[in-house]
C-alpha positions as a Markdown table, in Angstrom:
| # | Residue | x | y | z |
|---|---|---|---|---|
| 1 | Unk | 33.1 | 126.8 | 225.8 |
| 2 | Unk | 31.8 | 130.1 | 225.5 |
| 3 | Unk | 34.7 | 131.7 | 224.0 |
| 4 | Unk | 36.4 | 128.9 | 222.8 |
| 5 | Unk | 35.5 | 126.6 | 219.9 |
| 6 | Unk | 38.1 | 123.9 | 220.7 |
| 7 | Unk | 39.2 | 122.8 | 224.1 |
| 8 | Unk | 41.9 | 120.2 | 224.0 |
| 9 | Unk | 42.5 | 118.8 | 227.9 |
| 10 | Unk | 45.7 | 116.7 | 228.5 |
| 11 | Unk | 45.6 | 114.1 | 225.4 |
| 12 | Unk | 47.4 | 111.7 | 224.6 |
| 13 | Unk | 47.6 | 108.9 | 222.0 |
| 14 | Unk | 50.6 | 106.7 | 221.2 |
| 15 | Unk | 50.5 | 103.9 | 218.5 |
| 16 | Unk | 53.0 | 101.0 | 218.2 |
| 17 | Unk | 55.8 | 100.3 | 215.9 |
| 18 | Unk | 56.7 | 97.3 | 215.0 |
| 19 | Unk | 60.1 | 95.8 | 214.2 |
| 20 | Unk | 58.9 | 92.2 | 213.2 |
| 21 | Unk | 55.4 | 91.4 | 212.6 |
| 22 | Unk | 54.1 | 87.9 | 212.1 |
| 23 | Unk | 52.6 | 87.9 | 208.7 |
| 24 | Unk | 51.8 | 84.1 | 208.5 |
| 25 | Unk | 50.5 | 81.3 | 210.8 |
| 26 | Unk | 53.6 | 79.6 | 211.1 |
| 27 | Unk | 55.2 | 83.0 | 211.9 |
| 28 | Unk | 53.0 | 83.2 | 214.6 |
| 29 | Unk | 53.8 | 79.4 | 216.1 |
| 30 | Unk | 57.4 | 79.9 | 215.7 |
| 31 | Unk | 57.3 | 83.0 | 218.1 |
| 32 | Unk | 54.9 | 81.7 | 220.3 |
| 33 | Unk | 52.7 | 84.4 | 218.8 |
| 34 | Unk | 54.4 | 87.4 | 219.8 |
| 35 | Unk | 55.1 | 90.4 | 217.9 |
| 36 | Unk | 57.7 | 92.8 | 218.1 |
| 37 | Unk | 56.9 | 96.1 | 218.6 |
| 38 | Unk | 58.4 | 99.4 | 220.7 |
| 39 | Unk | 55.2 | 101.9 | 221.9 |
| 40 | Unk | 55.9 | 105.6 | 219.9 |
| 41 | Unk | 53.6 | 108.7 | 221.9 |
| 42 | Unk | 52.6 | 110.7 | 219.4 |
| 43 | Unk | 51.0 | 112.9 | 221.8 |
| 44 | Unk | 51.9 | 113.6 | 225.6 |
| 45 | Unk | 49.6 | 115.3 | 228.1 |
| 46 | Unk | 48.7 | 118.1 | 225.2 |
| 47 | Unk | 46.2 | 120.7 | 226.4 |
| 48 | Unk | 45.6 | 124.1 | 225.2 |
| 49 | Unk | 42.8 | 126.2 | 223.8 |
| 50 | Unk | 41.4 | 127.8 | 220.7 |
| 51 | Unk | 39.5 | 131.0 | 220.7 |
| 52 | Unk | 36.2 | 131.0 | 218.8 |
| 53 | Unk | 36.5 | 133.0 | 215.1 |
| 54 | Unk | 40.3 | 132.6 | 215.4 |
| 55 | Unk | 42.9 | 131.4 | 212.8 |
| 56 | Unk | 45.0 | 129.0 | 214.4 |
| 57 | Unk | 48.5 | 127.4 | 213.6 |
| 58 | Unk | 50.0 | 124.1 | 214.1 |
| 59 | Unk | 53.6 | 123.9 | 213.9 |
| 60 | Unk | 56.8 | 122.0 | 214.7 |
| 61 | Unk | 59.0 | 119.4 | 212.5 |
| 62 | Unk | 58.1 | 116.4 | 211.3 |
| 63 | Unk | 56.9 | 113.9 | 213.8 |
| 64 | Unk | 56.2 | 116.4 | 216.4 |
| 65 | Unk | 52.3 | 115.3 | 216.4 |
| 66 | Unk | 50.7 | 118.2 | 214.8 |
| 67 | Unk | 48.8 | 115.5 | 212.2 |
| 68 | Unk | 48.0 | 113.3 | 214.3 |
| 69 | Unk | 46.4 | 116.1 | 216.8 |
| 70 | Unk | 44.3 | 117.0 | 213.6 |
| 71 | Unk | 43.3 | 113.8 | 213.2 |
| 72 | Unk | 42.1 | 113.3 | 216.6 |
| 73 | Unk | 40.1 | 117.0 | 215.9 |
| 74 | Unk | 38.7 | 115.5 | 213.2 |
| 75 | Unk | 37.2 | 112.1 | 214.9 |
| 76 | Unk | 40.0 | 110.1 | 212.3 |
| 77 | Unk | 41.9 | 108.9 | 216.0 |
| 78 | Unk | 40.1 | 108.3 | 219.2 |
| 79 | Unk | 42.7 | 109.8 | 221.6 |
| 80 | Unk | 44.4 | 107.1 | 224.4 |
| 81 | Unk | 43.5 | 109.5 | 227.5 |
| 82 | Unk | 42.4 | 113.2 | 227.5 |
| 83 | Unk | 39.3 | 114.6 | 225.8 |
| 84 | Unk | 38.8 | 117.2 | 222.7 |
| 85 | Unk | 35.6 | 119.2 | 222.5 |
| 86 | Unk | 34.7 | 121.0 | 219.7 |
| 87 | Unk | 31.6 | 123.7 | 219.5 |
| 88 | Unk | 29.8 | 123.7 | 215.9 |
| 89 | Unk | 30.0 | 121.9 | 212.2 |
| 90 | Unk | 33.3 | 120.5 | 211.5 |
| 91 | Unk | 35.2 | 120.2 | 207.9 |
| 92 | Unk | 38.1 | 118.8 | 207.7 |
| 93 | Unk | 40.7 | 118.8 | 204.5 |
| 94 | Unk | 43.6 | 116.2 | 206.0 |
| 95 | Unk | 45.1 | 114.5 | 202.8 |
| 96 | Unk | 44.9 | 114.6 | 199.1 |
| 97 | Unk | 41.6 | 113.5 | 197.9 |
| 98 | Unk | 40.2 | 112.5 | 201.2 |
| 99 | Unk | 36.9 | 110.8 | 200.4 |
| 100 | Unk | 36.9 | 111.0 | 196.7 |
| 101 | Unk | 36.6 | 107.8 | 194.7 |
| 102 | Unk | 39.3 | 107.1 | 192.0 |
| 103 | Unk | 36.8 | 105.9 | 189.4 |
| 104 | Unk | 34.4 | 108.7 | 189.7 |
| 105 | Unk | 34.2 | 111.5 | 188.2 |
| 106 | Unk | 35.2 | 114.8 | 189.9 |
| 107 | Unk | 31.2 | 115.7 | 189.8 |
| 108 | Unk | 30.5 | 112.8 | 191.3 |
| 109 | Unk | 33.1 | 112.6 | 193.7 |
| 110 | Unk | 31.6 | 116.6 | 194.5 |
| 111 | Unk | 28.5 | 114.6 | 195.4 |
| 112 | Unk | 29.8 | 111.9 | 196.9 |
| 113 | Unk | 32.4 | 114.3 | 199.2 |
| 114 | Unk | 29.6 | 116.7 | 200.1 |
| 115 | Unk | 27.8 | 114.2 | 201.2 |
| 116 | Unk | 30.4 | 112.7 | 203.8 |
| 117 | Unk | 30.8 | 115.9 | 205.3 |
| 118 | Unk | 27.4 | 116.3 | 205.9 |
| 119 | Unk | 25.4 | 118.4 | 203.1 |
| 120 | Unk | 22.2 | 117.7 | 201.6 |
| 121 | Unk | 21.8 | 116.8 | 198.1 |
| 122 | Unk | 19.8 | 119.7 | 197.6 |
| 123 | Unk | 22.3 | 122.3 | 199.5 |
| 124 | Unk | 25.0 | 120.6 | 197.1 |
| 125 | Unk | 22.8 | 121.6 | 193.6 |
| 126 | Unk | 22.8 | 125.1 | 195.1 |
| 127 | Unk | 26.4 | 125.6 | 195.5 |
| 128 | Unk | 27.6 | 122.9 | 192.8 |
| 129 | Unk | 28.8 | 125.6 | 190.1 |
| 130 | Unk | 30.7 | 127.5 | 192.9 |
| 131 | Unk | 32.4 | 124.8 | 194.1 |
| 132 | Unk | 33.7 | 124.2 | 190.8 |
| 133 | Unk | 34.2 | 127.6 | 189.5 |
| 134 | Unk | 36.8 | 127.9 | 193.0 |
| 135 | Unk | 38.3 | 124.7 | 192.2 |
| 136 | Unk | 39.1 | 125.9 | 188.8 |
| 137 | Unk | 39.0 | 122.3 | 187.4 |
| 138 | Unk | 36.6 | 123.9 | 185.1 |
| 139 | Unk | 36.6 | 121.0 | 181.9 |
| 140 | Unk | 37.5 | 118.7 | 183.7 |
| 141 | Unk | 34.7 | 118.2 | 186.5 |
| 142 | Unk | 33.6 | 114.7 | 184.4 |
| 143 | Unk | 36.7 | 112.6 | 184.1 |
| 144 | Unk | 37.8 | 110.4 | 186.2 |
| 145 | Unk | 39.5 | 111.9 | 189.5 |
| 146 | Unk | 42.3 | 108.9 | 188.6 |
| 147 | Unk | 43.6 | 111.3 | 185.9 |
| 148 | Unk | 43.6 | 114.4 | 188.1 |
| 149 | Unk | 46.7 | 115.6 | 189.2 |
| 150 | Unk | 47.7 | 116.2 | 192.8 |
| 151 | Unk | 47.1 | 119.8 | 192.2 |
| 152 | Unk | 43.3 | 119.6 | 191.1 |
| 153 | Unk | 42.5 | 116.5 | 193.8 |
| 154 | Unk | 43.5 | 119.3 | 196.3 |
| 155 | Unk | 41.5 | 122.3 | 194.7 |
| 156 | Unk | 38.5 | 120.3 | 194.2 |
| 157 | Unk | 38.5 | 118.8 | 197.4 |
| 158 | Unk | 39.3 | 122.0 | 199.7 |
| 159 | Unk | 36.5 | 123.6 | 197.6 |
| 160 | Unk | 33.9 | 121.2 | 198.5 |
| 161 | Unk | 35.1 | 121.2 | 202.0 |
| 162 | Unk | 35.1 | 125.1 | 202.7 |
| 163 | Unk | 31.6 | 125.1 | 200.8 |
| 164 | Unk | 30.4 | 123.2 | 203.5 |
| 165 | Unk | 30.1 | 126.5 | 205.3 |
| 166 | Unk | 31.7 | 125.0 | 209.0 |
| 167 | Unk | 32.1 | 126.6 | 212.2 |
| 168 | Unk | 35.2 | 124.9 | 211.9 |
| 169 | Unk | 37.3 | 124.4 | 209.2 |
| 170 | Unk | 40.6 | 121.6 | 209.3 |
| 171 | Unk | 43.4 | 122.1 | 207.1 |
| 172 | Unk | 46.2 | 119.6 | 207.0 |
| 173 | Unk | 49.6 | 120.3 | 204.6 |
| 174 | Unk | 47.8 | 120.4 | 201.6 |
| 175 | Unk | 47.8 | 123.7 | 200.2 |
| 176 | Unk | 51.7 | 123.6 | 199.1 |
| 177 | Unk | 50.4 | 121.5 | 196.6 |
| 178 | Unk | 48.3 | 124.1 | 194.6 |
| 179 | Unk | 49.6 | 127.1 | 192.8 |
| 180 | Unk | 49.8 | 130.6 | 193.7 |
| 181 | Unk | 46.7 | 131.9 | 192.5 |
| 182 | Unk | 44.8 | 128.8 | 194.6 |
| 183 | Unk | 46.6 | 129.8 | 197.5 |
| 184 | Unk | 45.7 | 133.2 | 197.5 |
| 185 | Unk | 41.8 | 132.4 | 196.6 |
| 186 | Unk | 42.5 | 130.4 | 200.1 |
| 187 | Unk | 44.0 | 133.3 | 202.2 |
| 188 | Unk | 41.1 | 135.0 | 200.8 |
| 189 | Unk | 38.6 | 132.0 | 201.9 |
| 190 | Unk | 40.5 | 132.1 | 205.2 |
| 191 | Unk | 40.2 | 135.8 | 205.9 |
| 192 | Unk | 36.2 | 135.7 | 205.3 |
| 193 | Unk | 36.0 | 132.9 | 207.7 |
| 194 | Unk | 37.6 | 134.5 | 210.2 |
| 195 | Unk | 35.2 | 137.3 | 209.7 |
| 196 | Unk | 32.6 | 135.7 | 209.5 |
| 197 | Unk | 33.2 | 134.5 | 213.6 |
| 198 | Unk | 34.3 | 131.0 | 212.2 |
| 199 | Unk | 37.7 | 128.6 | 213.1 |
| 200 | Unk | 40.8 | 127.7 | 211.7 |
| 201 | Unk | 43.3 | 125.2 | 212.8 |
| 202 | Unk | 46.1 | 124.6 | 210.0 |
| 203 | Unk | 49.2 | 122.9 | 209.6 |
| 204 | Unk | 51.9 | 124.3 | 208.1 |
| 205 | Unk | 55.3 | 124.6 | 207.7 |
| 206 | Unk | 55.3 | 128.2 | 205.5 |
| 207 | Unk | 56.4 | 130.5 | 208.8 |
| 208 | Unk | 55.9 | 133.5 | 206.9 |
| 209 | Unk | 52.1 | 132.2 | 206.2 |
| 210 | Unk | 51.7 | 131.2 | 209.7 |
| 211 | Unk | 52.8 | 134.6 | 210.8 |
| 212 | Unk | 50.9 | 137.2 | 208.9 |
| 213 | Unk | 48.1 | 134.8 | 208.4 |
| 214 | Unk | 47.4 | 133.2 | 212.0 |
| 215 | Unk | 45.8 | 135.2 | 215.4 |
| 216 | Unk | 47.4 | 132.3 | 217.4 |
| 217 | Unk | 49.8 | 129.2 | 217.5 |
| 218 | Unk | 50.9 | 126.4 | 219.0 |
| 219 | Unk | 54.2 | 125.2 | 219.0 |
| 220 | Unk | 54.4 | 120.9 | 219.6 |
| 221 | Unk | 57.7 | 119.1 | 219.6 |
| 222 | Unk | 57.9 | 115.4 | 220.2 |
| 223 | Unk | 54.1 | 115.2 | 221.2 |
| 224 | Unk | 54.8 | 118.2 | 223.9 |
| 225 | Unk | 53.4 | 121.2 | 223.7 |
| 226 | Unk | 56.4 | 123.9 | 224.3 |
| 227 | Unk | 54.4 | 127.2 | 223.6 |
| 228 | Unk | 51.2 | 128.5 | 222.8 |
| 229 | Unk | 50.7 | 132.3 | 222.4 |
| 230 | Unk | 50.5 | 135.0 | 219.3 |
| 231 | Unk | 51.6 | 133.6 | 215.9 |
| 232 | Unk | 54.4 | 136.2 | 215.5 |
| 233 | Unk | 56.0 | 135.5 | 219.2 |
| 234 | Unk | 55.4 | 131.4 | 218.1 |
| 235 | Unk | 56.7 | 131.8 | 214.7 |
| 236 | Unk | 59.9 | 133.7 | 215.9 |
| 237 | Unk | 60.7 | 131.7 | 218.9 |
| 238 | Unk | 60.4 | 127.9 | 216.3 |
| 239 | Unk | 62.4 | 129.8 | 213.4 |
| 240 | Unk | 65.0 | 130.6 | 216.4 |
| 241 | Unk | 64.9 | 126.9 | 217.8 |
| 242 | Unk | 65.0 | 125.1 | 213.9 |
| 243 | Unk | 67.3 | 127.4 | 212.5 |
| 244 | Unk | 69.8 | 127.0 | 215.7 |
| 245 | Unk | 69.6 | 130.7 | 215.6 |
| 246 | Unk | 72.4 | 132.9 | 216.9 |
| 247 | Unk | 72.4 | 136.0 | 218.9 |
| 248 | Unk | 74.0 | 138.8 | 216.5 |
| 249 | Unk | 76.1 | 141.4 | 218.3 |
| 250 | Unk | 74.3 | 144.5 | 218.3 |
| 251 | Unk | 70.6 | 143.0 | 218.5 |
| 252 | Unk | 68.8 | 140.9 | 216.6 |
| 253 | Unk | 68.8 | 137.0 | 215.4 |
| 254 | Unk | 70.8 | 135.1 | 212.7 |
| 255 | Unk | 70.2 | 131.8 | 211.2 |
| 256 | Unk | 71.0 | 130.4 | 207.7 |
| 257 | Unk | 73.5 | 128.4 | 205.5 |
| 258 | Unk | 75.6 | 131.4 | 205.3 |
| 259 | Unk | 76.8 | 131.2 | 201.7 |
| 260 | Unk | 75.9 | 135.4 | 201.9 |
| 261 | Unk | 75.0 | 137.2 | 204.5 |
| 262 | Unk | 73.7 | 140.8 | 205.6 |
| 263 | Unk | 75.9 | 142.2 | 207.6 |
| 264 | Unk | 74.2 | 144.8 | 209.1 |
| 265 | Unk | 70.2 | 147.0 | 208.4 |
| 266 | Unk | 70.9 | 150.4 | 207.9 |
| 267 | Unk | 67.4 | 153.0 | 207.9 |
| 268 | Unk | 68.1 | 156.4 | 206.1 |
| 269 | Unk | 66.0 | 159.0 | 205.4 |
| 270 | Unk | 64.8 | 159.4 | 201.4 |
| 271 | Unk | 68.0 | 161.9 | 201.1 |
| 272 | Unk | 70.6 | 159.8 | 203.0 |
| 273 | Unk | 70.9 | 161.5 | 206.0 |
| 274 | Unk | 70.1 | 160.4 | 209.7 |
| 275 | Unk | 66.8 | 159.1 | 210.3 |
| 276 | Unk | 66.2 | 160.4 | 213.4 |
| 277 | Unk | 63.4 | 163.0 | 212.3 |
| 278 | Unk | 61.8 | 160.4 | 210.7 |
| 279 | Unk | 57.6 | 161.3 | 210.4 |
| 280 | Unk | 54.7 | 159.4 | 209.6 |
| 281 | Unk | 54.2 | 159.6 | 205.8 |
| 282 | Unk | 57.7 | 160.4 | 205.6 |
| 283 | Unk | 60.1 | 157.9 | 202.6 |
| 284 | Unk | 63.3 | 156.3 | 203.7 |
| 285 | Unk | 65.6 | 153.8 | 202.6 |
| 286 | Unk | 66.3 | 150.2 | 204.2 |
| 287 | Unk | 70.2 | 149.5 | 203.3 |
| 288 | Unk | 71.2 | 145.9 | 203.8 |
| 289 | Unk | 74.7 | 145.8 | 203.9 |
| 290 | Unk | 76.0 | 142.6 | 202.8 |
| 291 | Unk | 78.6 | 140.2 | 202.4 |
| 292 | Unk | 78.7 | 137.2 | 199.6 |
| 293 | Unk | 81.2 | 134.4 | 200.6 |
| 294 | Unk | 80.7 | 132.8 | 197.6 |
| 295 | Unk | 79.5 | 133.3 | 193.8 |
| 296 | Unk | 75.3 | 133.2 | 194.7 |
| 297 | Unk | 72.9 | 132.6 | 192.0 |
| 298 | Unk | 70.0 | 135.0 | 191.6 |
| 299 | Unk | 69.5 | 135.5 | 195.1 |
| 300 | Unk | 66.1 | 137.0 | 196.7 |
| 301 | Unk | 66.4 | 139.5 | 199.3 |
| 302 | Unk | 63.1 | 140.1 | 201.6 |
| 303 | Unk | 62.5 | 143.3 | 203.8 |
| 304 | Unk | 60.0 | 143.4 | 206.4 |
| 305 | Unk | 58.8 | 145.4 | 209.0 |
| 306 | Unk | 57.1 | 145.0 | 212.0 |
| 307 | Unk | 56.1 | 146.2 | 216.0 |
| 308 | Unk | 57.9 | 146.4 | 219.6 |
| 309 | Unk | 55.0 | 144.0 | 220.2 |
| 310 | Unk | 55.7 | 141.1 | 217.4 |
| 311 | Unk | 53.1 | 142.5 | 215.0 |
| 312 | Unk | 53.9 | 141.9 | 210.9 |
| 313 | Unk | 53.1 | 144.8 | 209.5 |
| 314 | Unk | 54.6 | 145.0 | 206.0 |
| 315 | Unk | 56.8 | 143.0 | 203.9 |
| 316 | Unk | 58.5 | 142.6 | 200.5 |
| 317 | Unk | 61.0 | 140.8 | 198.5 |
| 318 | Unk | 62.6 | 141.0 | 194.7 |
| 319 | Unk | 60.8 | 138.4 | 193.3 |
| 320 | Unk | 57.5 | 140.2 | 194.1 |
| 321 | Unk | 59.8 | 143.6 | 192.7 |
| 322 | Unk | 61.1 | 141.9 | 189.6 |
| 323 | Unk | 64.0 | 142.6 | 191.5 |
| 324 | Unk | 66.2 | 139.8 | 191.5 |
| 325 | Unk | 70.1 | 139.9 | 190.2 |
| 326 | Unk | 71.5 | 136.9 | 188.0 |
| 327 | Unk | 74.0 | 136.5 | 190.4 |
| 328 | Unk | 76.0 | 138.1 | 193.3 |
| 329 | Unk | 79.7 | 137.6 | 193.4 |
| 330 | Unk | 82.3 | 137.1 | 196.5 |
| 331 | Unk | 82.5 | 140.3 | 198.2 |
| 332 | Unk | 81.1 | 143.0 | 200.2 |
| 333 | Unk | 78.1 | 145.5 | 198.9 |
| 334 | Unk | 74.8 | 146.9 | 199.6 |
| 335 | Unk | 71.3 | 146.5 | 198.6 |
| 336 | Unk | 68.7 | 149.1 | 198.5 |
| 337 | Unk | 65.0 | 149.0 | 199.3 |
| 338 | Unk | 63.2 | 152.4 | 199.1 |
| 339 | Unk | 59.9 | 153.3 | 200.3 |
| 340 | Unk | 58.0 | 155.7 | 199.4 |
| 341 | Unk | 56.2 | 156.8 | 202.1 |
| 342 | Unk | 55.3 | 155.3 | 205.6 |
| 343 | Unk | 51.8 | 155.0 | 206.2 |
| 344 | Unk | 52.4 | 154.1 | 210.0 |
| 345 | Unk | 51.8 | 156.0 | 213.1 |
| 346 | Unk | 54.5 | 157.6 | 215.5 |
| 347 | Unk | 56.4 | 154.3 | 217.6 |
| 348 | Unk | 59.2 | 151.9 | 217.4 |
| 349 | Unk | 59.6 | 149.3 | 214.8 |
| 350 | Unk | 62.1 | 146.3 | 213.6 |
| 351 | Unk | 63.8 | 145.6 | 210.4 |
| 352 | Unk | 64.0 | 142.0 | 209.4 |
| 353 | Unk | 66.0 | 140.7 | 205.9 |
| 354 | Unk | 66.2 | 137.7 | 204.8 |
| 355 | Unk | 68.0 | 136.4 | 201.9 |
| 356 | Unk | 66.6 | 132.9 | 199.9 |
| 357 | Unk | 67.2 | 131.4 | 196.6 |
| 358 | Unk | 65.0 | 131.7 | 193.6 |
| 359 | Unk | 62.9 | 128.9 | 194.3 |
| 360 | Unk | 62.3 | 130.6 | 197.7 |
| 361 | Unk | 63.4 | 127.0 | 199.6 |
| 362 | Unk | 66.6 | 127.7 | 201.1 |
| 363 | Unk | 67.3 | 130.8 | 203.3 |
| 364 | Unk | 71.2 | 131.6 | 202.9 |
| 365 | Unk | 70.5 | 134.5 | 206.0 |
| 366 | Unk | 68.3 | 135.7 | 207.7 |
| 367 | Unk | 68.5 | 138.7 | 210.3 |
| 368 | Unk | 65.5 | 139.2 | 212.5 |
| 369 | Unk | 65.1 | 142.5 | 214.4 |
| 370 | Unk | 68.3 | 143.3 | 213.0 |
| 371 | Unk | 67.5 | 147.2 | 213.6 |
| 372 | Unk | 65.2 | 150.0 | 214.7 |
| 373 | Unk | 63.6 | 153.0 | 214.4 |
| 374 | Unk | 61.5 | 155.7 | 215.8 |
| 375 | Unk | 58.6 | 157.6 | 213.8 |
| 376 | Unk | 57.6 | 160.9 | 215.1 |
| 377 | Unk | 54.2 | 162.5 | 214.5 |
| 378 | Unk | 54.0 | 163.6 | 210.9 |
| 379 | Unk | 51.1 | 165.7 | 209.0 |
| 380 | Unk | 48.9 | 162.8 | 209.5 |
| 381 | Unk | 47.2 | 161.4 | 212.0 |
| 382 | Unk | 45.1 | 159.1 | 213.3 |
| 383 | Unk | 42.5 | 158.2 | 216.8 |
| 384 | Unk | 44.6 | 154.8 | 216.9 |
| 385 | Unk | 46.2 | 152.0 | 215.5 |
| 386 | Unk | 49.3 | 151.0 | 213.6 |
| 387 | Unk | 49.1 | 152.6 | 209.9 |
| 388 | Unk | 47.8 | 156.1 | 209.1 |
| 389 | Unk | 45.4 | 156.1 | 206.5 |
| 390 | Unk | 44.3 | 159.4 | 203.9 |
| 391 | Unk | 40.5 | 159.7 | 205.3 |
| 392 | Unk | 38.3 | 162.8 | 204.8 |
| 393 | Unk | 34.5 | 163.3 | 206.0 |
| 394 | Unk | 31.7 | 164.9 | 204.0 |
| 395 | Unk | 28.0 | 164.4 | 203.5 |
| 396 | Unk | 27.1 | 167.6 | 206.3 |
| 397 | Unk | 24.4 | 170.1 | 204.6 |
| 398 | Unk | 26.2 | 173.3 | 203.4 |
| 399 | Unk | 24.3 | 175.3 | 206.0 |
| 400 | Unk | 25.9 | 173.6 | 208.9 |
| 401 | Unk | 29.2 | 175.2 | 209.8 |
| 402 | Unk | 32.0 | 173.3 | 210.9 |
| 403 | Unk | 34.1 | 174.1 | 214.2 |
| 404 | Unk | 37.6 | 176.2 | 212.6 |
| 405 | Unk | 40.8 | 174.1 | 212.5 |
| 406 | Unk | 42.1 | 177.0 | 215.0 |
| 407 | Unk | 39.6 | 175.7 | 218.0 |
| 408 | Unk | 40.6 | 171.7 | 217.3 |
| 409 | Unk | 44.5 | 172.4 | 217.9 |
């Protein structure tokens, strides 16, 4: 367990469904007391690890087991066979208002909460007004929890749960609930835990989350494990299977409804031309070149970059831009997405678009890896890395020369 703070060895639970209970006596009598009922494995022979200080994603469609593996994590389900060991203080955040009482009041319930998960009354004064100023419930903290809505059980509740300070930190589905800015004060959360050598397994169906915010993954389907690996190789190969993705002459990967979709991912240098002399630091142009089948409402187009090696390393779309156009019409065009400047150090990299509705909940195409290119060295540069960051040294006493540029070349 050294270097791993959950060890998860061949489990397997199942639980049984039935398709006529008795739910009388007589029931009962009349069918000699038998039930019937059909055996459903939630989880088959499912074994992997999870490295200590790591952020960790479940993933899969519904039913695939990824809850009910939490669960087990959590000590909620006793697995049938197979064992789970976990190394430190566990908090888990599985449903909406797990452990708060209805009738209490959302200071109480703070109390009452804390206390499940293991904190001293005395630990809970200490952090009481943080837990509440990250909640943001703010006036509310002494009505009833009852008159909450599903929004504030889930703030309040995920800030008493990450308060407890764990080694590792359970996170069921719950954060689509709350609003943007909650979301981000948890990415925020998330990335200090991680820092701070700590664990976290979440559930999720957000890919784009799962993939710039998770070290690793784990792919389940049907209560069998079929990958486990890097978040960005995980998330790419699950988008693939879901979307029934297609292979796109030329390179790349294309899944969507198909109401508009981009053609083809053109890179230009800032002036138009070729971008074969293409430096770090240098501004180009990504030039998705489209093709609308039908009138589209306000469609969102999203450009992202990343490595050879699966890495996200940037990303953007026109509803972050204020860039989004009331509507697109049948027909062929082309989209624009300039750059200013690439902070990224000489290699290969992908283009990725993808193109959603407003609401963000439906992607009409998407075109992974859909093209390439090279960066040479530029004016900057850098030991290692991926991006290439302005950094100058000082602080040496005047009287202490400095080797001539001339010598380091």
């Amino acid at each position: 367990m050294s270097d791993s703070a959950i060890v998860v060895d061949r489990v397997s639970k199942s639980f049984r469904v039935y398709q006529e209970r008795n739910q009388s006596i007589k029931a009962a009598v009349l069918r000699r007391g038998r039930s019937k009922y059909s055996d459903f494995k939630a989880l088959d022979d499912v074994s992997f690890e999870i490295p200590r200080g790591s952020t960790f994603g479940l993933m899969g469609r519904n039913g695939s087991g990824k809850s009910t593996l939490l669960k087990c994590m959590a000590r909620i389900l006793n697995p049938d066979s197979g064992s789970i060991m976990m190394d430190g203080r566990v908090a888990a955040m599985l449903e909406v208002g797990s452990g708060f009482h209805p009738e209490l009041s959302g200071r109480e319930n703070v109390y009452l909460n804390g206390a499940i998960l293991g904190m001293r009354k005395e630990e809970i004064d200490a952090k009481f007004d943080r837990i509440v100023e990250f909640s943001g419930v703010g006036d509310f903290i002494d009505q009833p929890v009852k008159n909450y809505s599903s929004g504030m059980y889930v703030r309040l509740g995920f800030s008493v749960s990450i308060h407890v300070e764990p080694d590792i930190l359970l996170v069921d589905e719950v954060l689509a609930v709350g609003d943007m800015d909650f979301q981000e004060k948890c990415m925020e959360k998330f990335a200090q835990f991680r820092d701070e050598g700590r664990t976290v397994v979440v559930v999720s169906h957000g890919l784009e989350q799962m993939r710039s915010f998770c070290d690793h993954a784990a792919w389940l389907e049907h209560g069998v494990v079929r990958d486990v690996g890097p978040a960005s190789r995980i998330v790419d190969e699950y988008a693939d299977s879901s979307h029934a993705a297609k292979q796109v002459d030329g390179g790349g990967t294309r899944f969507g409804t198909g109401e508009i979709q981009v053609d083809r991912i053109e890179v230009l240098a800032a002036d138009g031309s070729d971008p074969d002399r293409l430096a770090t630091g240098d501004a180009m142009v990504v030039r998705a070149h489209y093709t609308a089948h039908e009138t589209v409402e306000r469609p969102v187009l999203g450009v992202s970059i990343g490595t050879r090696e699966g890495v996200h390393v940037w990303g953007t779309h026109g509803f972050d831009a204020g860039w989004v156009p009331e509507r697109i019409e049948p027909g062929s065009g082309s989209i624009d997405v300039s750059i200013a400047g690439l902070p990224l150090l000489p290699g290969t990299y992908d283009v990725s678009t993808v193109v959603q509705d407003f609401r963000r909940t439906v992607i009409f195409d998407s075109l992974q890896r859909g093209t390439s290119f090279a960066l040479q060295r530029g004016d900057r540069d850098n030991a290692g890395g991926i991006v290439a960051l302005d950094a100058t040294f000082g602080g040496l006493a005047p009287e202490q020369p400095l080797v001539p540029l001339s010598r380091l070349r």
